[in-house]
PABADREN-561795 format. One record per atom (N, C-alpha, C, O): residue in three letters; x, y, z. Coordinates in pm, whole numbers, plus 50000, padded with zeros to 5 digits. Layout:
! PABADREN-561795
<site type="ala" u="X" v="Y" w="Z"/>
...
***
This chain:
! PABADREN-561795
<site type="unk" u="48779" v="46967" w="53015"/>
<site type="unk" u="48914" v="46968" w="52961"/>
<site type="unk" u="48908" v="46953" w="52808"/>
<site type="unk" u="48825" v="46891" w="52742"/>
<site type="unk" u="49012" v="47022" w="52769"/>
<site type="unk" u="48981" v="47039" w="52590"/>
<site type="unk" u="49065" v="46921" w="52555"/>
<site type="unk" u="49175" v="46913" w="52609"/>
<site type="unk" u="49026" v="46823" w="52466"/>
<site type="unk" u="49078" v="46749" w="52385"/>
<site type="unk" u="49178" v="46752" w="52274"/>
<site type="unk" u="49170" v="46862" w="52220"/>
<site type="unk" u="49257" v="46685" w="52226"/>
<site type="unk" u="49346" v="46720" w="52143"/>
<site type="unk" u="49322" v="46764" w="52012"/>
<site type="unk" u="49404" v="46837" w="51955"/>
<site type="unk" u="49201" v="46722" w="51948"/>
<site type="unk" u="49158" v="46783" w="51839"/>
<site type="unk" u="49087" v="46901" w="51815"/>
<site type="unk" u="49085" v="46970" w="51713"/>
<site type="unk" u="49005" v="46920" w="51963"/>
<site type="unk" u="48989" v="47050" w="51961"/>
<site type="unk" u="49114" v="47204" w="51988"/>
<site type="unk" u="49104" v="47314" w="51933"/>
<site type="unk" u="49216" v="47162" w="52083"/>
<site type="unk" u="49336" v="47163" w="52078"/>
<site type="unk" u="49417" v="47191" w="51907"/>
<site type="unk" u="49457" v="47292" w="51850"/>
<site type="unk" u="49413" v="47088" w="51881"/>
<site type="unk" u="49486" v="47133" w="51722"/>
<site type="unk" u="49412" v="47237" w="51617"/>
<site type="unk" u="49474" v="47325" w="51556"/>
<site type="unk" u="49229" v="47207" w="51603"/>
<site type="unk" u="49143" v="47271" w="51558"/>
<site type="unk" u="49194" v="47462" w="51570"/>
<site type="unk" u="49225" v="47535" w="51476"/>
<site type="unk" u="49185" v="47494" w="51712"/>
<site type="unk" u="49169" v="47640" w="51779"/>
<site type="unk" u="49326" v="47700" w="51740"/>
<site type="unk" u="49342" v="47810" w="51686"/>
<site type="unk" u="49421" v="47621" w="51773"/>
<site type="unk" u="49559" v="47661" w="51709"/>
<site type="unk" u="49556" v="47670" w="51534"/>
<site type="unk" u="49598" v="47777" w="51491"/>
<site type="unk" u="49510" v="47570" w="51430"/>
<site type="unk" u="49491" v="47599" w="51348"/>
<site type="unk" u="49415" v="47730" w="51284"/>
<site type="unk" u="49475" v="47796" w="51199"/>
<site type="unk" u="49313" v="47757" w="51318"/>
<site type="unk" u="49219" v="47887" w="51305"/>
<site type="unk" u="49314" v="48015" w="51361"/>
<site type="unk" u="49299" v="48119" w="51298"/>
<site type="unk" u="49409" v="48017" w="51472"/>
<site type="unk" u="49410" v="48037" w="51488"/>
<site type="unk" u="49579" v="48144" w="51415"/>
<site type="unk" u="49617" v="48258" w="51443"/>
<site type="unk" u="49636" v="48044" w="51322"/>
<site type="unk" u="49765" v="48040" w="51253"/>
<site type="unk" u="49677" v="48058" w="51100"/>
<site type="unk" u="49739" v="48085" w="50997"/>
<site type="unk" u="49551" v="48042" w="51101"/>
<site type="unk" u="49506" v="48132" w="50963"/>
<site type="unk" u="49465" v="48192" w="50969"/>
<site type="unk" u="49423" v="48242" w="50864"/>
<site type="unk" u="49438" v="48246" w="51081"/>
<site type="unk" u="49398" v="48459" w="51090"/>
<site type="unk" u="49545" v="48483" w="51096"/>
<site type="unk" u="49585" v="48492" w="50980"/>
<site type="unk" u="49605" v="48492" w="51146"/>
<site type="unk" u="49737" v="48550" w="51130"/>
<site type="unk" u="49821" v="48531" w="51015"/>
<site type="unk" u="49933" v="48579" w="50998"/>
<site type="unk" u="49750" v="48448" w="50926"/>
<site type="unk" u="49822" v="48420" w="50829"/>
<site type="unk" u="49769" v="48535" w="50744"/>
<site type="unk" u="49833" v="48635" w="50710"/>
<site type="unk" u="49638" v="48507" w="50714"/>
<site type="unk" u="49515" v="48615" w="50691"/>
<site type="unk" u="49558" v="48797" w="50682"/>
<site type="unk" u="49532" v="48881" w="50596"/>
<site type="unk" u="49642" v="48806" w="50832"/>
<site type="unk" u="49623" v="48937" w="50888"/>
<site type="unk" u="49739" v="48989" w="50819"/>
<site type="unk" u="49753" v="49106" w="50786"/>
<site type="unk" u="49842" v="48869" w="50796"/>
<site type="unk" u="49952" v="48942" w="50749"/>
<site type="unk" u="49959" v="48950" w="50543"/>
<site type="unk" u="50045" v="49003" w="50473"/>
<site type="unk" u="49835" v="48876" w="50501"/>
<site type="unk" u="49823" v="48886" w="50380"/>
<site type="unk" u="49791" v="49027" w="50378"/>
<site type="unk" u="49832" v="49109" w="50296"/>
<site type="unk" u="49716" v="49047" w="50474"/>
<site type="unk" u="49572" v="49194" w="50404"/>
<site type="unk" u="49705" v="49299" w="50506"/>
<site type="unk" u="49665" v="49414" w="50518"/>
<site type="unk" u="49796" v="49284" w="50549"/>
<site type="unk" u="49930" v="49406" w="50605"/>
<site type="unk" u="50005" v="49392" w="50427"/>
<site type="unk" u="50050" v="49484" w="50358"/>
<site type="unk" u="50002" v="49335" w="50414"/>
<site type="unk" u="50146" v="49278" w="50278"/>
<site type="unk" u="50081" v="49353" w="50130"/>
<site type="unk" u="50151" v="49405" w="50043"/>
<site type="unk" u="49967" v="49346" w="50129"/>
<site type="unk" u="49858" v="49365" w="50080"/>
<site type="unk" u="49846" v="49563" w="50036"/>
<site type="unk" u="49843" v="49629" w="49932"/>
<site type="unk" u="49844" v="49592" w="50194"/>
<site type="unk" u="49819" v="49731" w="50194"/>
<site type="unk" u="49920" v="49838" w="50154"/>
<site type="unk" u="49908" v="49951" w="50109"/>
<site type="unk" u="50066" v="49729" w="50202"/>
<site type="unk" u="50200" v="49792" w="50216"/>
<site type="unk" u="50241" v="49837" w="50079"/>
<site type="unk" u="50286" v="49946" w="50042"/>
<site type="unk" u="50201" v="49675" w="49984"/>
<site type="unk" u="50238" v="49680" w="49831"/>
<site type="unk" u="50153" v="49780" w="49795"/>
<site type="unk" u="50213" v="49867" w="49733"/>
<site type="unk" u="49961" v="49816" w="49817"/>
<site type="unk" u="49922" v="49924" w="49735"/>
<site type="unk" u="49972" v="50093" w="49806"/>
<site type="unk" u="49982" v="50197" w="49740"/>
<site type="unk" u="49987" v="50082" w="49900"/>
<site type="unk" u="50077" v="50208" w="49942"/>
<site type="unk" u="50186" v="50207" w="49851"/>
<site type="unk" u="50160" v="50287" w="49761"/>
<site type="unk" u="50350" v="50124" w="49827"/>
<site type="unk" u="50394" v="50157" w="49780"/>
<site type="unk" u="50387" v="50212" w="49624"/>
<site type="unk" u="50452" v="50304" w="49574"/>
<site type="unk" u="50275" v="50116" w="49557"/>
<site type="unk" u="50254" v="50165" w="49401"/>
<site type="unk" u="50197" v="50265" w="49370"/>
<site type="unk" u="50204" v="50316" w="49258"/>
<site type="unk" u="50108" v="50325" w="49502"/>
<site type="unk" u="50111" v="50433" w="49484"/>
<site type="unk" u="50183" v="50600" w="49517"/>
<site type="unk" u="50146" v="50701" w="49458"/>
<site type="unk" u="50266" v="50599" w="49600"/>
<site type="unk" u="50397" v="50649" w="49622"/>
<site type="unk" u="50479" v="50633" w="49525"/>
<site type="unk" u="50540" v="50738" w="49505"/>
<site type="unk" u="50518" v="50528" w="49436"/>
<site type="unk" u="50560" v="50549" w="49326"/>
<site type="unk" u="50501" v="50581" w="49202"/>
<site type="unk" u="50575" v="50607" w="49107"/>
<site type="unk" u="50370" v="50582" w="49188"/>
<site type="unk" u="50326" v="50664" w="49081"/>
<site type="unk" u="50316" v="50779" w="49134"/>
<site type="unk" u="50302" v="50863" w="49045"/>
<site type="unk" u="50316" v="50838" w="49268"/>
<site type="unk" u="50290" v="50949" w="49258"/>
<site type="unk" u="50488" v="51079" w="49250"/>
<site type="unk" u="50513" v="51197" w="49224"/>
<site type="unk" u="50564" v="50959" w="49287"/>
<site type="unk" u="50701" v="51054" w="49282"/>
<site type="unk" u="50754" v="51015" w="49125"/>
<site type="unk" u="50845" v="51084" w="49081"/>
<site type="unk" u="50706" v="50918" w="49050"/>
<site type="unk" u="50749" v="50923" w="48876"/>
<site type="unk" u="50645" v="51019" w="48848"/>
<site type="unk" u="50679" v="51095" w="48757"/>
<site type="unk" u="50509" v="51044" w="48904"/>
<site type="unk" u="50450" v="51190" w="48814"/>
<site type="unk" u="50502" v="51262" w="48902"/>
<site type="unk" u="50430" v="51356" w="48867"/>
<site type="unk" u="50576" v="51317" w="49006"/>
<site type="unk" u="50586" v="51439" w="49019"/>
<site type="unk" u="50713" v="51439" w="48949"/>
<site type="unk" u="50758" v="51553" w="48954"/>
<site type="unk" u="50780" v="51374" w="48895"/>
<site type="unk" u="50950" v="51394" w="48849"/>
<site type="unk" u="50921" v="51439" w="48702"/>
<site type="unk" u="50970" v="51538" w="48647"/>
<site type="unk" u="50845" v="51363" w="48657"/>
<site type="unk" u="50765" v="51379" w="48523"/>
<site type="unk" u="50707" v="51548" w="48530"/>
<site type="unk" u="50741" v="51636" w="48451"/>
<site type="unk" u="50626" v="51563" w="48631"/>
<site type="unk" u="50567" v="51731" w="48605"/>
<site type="unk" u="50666" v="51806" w="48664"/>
<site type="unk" u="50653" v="51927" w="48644"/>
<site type="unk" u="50784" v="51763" w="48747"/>
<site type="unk" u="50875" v="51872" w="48767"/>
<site type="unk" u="50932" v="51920" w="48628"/>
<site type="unk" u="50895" v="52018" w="48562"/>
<site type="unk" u="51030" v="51828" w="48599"/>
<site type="unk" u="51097" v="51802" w="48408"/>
<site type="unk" u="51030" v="51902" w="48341"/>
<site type="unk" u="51094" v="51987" w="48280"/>
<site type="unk" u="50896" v="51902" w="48345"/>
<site type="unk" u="50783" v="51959" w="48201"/>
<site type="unk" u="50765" v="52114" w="48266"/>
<site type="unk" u="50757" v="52212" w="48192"/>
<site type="unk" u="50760" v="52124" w="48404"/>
<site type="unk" u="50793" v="52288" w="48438"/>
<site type="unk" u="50922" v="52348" w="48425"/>
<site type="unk" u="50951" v="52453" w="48368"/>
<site type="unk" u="51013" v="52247" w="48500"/>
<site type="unk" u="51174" v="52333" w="48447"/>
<site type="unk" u="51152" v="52344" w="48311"/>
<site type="unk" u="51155" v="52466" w="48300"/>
<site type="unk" u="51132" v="52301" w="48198"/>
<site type="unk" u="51147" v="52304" w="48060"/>
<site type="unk" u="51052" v="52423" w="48045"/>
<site type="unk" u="51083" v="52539" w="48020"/>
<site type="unk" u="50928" v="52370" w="48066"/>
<site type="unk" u="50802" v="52504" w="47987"/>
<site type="unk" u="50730" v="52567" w="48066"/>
<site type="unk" u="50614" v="52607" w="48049"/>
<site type="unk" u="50838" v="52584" w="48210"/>
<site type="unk" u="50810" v="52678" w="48353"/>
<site type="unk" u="50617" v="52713" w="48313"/>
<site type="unk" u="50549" v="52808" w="48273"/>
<site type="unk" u="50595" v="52571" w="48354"/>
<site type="unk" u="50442" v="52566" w="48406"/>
<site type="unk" u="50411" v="52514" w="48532"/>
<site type="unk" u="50513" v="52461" w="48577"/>
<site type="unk" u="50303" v="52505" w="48621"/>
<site type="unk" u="50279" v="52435" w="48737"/>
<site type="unk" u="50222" v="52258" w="48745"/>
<site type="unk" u="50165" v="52202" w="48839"/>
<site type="unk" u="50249" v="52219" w="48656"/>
<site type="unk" u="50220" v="52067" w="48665"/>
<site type="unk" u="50238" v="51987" w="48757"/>
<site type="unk" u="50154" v="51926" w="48824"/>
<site type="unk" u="50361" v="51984" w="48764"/>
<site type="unk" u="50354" v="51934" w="48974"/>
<site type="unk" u="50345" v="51981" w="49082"/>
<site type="unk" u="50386" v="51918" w="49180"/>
<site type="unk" u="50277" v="52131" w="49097"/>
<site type="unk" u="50155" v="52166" w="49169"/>
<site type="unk" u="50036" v="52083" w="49144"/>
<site type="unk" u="50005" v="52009" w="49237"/>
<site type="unk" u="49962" v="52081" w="49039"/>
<site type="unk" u="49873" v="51987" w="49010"/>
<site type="unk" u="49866" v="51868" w="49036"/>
<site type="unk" u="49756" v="51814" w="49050"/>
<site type="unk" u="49960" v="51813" w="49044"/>
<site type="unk" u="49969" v="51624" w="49073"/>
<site type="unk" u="49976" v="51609" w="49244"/>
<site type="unk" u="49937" v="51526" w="49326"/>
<site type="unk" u="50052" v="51748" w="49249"/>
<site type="unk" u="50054" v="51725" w="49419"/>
<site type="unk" u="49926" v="51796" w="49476"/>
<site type="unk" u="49924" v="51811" w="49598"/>
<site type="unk" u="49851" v="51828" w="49426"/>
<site type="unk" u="49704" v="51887" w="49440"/>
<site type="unk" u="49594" v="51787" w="49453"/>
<site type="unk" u="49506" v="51786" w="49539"/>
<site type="unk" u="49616" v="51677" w="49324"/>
<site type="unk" u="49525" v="51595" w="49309"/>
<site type="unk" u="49553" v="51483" w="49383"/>
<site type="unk" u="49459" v="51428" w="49441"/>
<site type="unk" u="49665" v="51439" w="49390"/>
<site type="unk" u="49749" v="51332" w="49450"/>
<site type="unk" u="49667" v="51364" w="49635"/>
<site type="unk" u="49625" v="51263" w="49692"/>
<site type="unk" u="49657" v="51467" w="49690"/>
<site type="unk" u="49634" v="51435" w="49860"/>
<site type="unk" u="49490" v="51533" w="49868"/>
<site type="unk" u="49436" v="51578" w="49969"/>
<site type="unk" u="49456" v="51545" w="49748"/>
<site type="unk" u="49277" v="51572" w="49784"/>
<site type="unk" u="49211" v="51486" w="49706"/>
<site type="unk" u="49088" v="51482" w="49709"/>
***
């Protein structure tokens, strides 16, 4: 029979992986979003600079951006 400190021990470990799991989720979410937003301020940015000097620049960002 498990004792109470081993008892508190296994619940503890067990509330800092999950604490853990949801740092490195929180973690991934924030570098996903910063990069989704650098990538739709450069495509707004290379849209702007083609309507103006009808070049392909945000072809390019969306080129480099998912290869």
């Amino acid at each position: 029979m498990l004792d109470l400190e081993e008892i508190f021990l296994r619940k503890s470990l067990h509330s800092t992986s999950s604490v853990l799991q949801l740092n490195t989720v929180c973690d991934l979410s924030t570098r996903i979003q910063k990069n989704l937003n650098f990538y739709v301020l450069s495509w707004l940015i290379g849209h702007r600079l083609c309507y103006r000097f009808y070049c392909f620049l945000d072809f390019f960002l969306f080129l480099t951006y998912f290869t």
